[in-house]
C-alpha positions as CSV (number, residue, x, y, z in Angstrom):
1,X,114.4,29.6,148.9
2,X,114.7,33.7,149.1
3,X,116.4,33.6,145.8
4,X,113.2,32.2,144.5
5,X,111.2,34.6,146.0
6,X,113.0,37.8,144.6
7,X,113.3,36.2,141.7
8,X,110.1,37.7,139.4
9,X,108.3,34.8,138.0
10,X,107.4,34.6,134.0
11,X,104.0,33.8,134.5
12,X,103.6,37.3,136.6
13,X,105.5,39.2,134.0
14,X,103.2,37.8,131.2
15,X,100.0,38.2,133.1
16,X,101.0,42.0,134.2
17,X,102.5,43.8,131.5
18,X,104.4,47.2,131.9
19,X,103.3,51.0,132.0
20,X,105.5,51.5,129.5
21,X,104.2,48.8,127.3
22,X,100.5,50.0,127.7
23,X,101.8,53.4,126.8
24,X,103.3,51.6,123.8
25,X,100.1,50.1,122.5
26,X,98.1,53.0,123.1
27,X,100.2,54.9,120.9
28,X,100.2,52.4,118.4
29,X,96.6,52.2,118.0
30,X,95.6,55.8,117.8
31,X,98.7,55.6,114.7
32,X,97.1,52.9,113.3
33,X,93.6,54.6,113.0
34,X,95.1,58.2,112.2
35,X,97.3,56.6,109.6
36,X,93.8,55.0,108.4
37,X,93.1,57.7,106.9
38,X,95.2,59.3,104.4
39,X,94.6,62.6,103.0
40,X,93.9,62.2,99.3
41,X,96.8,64.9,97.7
42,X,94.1,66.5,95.1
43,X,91.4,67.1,97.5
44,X,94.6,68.9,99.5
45,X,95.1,71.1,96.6
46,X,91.3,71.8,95.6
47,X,91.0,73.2,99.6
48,X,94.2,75.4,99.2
49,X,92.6,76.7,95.5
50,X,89.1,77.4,97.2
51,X,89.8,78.8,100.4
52,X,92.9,80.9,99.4
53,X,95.4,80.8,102.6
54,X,94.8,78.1,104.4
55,X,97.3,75.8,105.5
56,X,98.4,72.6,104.4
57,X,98.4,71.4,107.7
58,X,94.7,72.6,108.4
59,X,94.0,71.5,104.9
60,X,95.1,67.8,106.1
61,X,93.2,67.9,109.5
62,X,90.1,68.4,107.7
63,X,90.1,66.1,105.2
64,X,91.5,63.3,108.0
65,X,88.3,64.1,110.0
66,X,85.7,63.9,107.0
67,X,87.2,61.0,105.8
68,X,88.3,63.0,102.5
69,X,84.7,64.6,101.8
70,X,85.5,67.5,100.0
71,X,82.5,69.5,100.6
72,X,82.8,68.3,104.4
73,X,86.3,69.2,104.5
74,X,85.9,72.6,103.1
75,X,82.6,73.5,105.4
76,X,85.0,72.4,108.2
77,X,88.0,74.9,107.2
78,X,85.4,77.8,107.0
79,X,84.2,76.6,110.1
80,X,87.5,76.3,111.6
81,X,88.5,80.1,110.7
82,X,85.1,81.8,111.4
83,X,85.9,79.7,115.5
84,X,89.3,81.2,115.6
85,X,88.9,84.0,113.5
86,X,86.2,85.6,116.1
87,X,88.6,84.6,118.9
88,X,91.3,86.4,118.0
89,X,89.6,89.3,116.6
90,X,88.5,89.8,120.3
91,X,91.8,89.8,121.9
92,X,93.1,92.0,119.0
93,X,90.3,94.7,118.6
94,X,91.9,97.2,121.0
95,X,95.0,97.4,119.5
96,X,95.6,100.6,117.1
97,X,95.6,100.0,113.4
98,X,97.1,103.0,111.0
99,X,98.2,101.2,108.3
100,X,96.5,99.7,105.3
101,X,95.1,100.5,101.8
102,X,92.7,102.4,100.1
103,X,90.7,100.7,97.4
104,X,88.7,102.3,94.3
105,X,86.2,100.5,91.9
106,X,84.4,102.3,89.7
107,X,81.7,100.6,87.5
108,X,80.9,100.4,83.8
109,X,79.0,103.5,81.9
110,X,75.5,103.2,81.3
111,X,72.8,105.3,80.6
112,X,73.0,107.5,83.5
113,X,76.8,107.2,83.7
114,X,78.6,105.2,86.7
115,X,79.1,105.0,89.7
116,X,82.1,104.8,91.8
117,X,83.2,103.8,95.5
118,X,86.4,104.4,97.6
119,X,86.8,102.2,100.6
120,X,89.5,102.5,103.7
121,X,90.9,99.3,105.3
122,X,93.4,99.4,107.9
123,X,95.5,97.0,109.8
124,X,98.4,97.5,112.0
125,X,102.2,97.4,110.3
126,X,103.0,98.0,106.9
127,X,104.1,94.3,106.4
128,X,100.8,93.4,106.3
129,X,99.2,96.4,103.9
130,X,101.5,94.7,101.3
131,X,100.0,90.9,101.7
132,X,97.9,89.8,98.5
133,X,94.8,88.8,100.7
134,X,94.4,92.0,102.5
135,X,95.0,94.2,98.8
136,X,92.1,91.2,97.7
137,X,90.1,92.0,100.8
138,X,90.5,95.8,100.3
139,X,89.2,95.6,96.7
140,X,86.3,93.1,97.5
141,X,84.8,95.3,99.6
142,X,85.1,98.5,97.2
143,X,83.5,96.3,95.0
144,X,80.7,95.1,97.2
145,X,80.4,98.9,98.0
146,X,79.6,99.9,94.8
147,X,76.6,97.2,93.9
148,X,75.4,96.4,96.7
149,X,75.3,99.5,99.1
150,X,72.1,101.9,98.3
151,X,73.7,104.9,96.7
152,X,70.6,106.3,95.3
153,X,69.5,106.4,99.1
154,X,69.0,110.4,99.7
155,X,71.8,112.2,101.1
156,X,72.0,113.9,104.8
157,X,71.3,117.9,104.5
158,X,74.6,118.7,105.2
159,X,75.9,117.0,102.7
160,X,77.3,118.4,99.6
161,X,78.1,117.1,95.7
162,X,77.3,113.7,94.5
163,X,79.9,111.6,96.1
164,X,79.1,110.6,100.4
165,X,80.0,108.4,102.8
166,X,77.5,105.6,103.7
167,X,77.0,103.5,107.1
168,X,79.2,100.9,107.5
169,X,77.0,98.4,109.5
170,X,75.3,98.6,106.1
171,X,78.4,97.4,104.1
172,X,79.6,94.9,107.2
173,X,76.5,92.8,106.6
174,X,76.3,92.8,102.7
175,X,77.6,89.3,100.8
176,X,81.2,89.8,99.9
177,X,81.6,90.2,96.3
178,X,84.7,88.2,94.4
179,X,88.1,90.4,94.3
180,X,87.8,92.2,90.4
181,X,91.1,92.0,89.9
182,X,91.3,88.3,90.3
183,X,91.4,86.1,87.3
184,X,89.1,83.7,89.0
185,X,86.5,86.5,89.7
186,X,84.2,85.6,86.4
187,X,85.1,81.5,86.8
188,X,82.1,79.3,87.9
189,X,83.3,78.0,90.8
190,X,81.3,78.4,93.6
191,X,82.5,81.2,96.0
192,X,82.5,81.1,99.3
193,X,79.4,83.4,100.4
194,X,80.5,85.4,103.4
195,X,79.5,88.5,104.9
196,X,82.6,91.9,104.8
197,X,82.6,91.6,108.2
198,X,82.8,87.4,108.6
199,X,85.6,88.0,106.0
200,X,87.4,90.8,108.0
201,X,87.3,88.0,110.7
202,X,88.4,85.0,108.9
203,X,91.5,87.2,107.1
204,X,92.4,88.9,111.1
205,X,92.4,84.6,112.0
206,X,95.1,84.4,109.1
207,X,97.2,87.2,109.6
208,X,96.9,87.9,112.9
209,X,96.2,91.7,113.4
210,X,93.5,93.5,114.4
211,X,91.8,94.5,110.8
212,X,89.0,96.9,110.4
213,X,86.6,99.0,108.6
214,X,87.3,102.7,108.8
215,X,85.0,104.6,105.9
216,X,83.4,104.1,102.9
217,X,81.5,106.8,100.2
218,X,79.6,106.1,97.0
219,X,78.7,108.4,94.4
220,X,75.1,108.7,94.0
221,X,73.3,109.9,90.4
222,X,70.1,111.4,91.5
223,X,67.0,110.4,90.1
224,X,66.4,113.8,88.3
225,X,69.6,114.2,86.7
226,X,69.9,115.4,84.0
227,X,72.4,114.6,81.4
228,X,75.5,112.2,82.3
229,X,77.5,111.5,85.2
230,X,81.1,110.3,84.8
231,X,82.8,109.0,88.0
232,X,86.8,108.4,87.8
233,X,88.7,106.7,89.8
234,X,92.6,106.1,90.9
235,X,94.8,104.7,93.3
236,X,98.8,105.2,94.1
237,X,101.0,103.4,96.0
238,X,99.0,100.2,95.4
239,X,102.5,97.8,95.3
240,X,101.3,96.7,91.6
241,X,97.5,96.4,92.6
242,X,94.8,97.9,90.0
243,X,92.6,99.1,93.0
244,X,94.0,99.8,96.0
245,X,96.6,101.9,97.2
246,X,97.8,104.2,100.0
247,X,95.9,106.6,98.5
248,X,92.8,106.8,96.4
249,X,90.7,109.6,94.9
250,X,87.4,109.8,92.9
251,X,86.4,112.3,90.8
252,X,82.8,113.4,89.5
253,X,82.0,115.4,86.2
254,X,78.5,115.8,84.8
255,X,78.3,116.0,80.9
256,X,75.2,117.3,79.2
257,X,74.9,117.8,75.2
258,X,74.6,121.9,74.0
259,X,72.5,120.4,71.3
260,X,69.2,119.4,73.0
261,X,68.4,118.7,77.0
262,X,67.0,115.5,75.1
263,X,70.0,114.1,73.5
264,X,72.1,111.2,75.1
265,X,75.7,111.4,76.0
266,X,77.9,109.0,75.2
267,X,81.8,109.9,76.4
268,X,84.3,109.8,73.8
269,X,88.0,108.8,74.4
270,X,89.1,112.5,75.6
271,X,86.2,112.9,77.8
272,X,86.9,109.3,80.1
273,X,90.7,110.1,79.6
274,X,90.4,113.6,81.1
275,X,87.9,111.9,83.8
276,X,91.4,110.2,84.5
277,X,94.0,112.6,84.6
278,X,91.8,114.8,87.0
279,X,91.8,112.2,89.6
280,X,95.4,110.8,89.1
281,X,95.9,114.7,89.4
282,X,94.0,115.0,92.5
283,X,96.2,112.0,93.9
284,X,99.4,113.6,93.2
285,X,98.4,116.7,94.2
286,X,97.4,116.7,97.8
287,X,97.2,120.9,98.9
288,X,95.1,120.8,95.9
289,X,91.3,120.1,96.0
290,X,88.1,120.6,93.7
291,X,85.2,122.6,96.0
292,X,81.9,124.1,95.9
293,X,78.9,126.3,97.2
294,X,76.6,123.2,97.2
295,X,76.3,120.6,94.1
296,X,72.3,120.1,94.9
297,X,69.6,121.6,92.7
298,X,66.9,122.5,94.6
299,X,63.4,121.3,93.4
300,X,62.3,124.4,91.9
301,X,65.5,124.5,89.5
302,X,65.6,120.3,88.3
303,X,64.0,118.7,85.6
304,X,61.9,117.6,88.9
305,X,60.2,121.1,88.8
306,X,60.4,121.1,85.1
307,X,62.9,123.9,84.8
308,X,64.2,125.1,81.6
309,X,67.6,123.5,80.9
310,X,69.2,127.0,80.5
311,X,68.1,127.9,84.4
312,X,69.4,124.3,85.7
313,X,72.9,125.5,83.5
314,X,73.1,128.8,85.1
315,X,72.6,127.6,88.4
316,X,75.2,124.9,88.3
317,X,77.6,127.6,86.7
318,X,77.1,129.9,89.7
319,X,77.9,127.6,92.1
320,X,80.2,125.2,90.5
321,X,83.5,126.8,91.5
322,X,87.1,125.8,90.7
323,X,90.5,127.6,92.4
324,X,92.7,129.0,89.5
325,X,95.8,127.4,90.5
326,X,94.8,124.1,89.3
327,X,97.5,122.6,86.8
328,X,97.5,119.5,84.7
329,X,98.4,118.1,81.3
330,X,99.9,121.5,80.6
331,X,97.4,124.1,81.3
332,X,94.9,125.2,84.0
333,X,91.8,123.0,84.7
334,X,89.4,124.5,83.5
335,X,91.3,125.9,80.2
336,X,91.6,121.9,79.6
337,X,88.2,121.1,80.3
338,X,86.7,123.9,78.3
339,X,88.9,123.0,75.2
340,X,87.5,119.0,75.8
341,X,84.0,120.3,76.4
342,X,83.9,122.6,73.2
343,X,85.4,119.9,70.9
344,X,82.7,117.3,71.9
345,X,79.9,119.3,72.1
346,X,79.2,119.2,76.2
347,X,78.6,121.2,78.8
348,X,81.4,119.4,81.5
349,X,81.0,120.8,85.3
350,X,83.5,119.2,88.2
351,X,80.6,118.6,90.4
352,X,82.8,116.5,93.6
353,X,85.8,115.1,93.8
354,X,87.2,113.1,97.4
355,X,90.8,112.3,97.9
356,X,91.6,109.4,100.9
357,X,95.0,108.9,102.2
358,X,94.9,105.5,104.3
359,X,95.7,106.7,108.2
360,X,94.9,110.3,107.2
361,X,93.8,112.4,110.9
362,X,94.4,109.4,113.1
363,X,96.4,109.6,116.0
364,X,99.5,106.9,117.4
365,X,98.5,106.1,121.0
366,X,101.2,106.3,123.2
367,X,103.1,103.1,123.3
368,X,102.5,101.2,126.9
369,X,105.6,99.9,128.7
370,X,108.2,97.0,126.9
371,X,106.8,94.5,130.2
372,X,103.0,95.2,129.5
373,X,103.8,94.9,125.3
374,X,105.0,91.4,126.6
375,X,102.6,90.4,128.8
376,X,99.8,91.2,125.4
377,X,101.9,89.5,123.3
378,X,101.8,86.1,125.3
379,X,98.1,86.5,125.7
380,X,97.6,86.5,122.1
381,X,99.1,83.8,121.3
């Protein structure tokens, strides 16, 4: 008789089945309905193409929850990094960023000349300057910089040449324009439309540093020029990049024909090749830099107040100064750019020229303790 009470009986065992074997079937069906769904391999590889750095993994989770919807999948991923990218761009905006890149566009020559803008980006170790989306970031916004922000916008008093900075919250909230030295820059697929500053976000969510914005200028041709302005532009130290570097430098010459006031300039070969030495010159020559007086005719000396083009000349030749130990392709500055400007015909002045370094005049905080670096660390995971 007790043996038959200890002894469990079949119909209880069937009737009350195990923790463990509820645990089991749980298991199984969330398998079952996760394994429904099987990320299609293409669609994987068209999200990887089209958002450039995402994961496969984070790839996979959104085309499991859309049920491989492409479009779905990808408005989840850009979802997904704008979520985390704002998150940790909050626990990482106090920490000190010195490194990065400085990126130069300058656009094509038309009537008026060109424009050019120099950008600074920085971000907080070296290892990071050298990643191929921040050197695409970098150059994206130089590139947005120079269509998008208002150079023609008048210049502050104070401010002299043809070439100043601009606000940033202006350039933060412009549309992103495609990286110019991408292949896939003039391809029709559709690009992912995001403001600089959602993209600084979504890039800090991928590499995980604090990422930001330091300055920007743009080289503005005033309304009453007169003649041609010709913007060069360089970078060094880029790590094989066409425009950006760890430093940068743009340089501004005005051209204007001795013929007539009238008669267009078109640069030749020499003139856009000496635009290019002189910066790459400026670059590799930092104790060296092109200055002047002030750059800005005044009303009653422009075509504005309908001044002779003789008085506009003297005026830029008064003020228009250049040191005499400037060197470069084997003779002093201005030697080379009076031989240049005599063979073609021109009148060239060096009206502004700007050389960025990438960290240039900021200042390492002091390092807090090894147990407080830690203790950060952790929390931004």
């Amino acid at each position: 008789m007790l043996r038959s009470l200890l002894r469990p009986s079949s119909i209880a065992l069937r009737a009350i089945p195990s923790s463990r074997h509820l645990i089991f079937r749980h298991a199984t069906t969330d398998a079952s309905t996760a394994a429904a769904v099987k990320p299609n391999i293409k669609l994987l590889a068209e999200i990887r193409k089209t958002i450039e750095g995402v994961s496969m993994m984070k790839a996979k989770e959104a085309l499991i929850k859309t049920n491989n919807d492409l479009d779905k999948a990808l408005e989840w991923v850009r979802e997904d990094e704008a979520a985390s990218g704002t998150k940790k761009a909050e626990k990482l905006k106090d920490r000190q960023a010195l490194e990065g890149l400085v990126g130069v566009v300058v656009g094509e020559v038309g009537e008026h000349g060109n424009r050019g803008a120099i950008v600074e980006v920085n971000c907080e170790t070296d290892f990071v300057s050298r990643n191929d989306l921040f050197k695409s970031l970098v150059s994206q916004i130089a590139s947005t910089a120079l269509f998008v922000v208002d150079g023609s916008a008048p210049a502050p008093a104070s401010q002299v040449g043809l070439a100043h900075e601009v606000p940033l919250a202006e350039l933060l909230q412009a549309p992103i324009l495609p990286d110019p030295a991408s292949a896939s820059a003039s391809d029709s697929a559709p690009q992912d439309f995001a403001t600089v500053q959602e993209s600084i976000t979504k890039l800090i969510a991928k590499l995980g540093e604090n990422i930001s914005l330091r300055r920007c200028a743009v080289v503005n041709i005033p309304e009453n020029q007169r003649g041609l302005v010709l913007t060069g532009g360089a970078t060094h130290g880029g790590d094989k990049h066409a425009y950006t570097g760890k430093m940068g430098a743009l340089s501004v010459l005005t051209l204007v024909s001795k013929k007539s006031g009238s008669t267009k300039v078109t640069p030749s070969t020499e003139v856009t090749t000496l635009s290019r030495q002189l910066t790459r010159h400026l670059i590799a020559s930092p104790s060296i830099t092109i200055h002047q007086e002030d750059c800005k005719i005044p009303l009653e000396v422009s075509n504005g107040g309908h001044a002779p083009p003789e008085e506009v000349d003297a005026w830029l030749d008064e003020r228009v100064l250049m040191r005499q130990q400037f060197v470069f392709g084997g003779g002093k500055v201005e030697q080379v750019i009076a031989k240049i400007a005599k063979d073609e015909g021109l009148r060239i002045k060096v009206v502004d020229a700007l050389r960025w370094e990438r960290g240039e005049g900021m200042v390492k905080a002091e390092a807090v303790d090894f147990a407080e670096e830690v203790r950060r660390q952790i929390e931004n995971k």
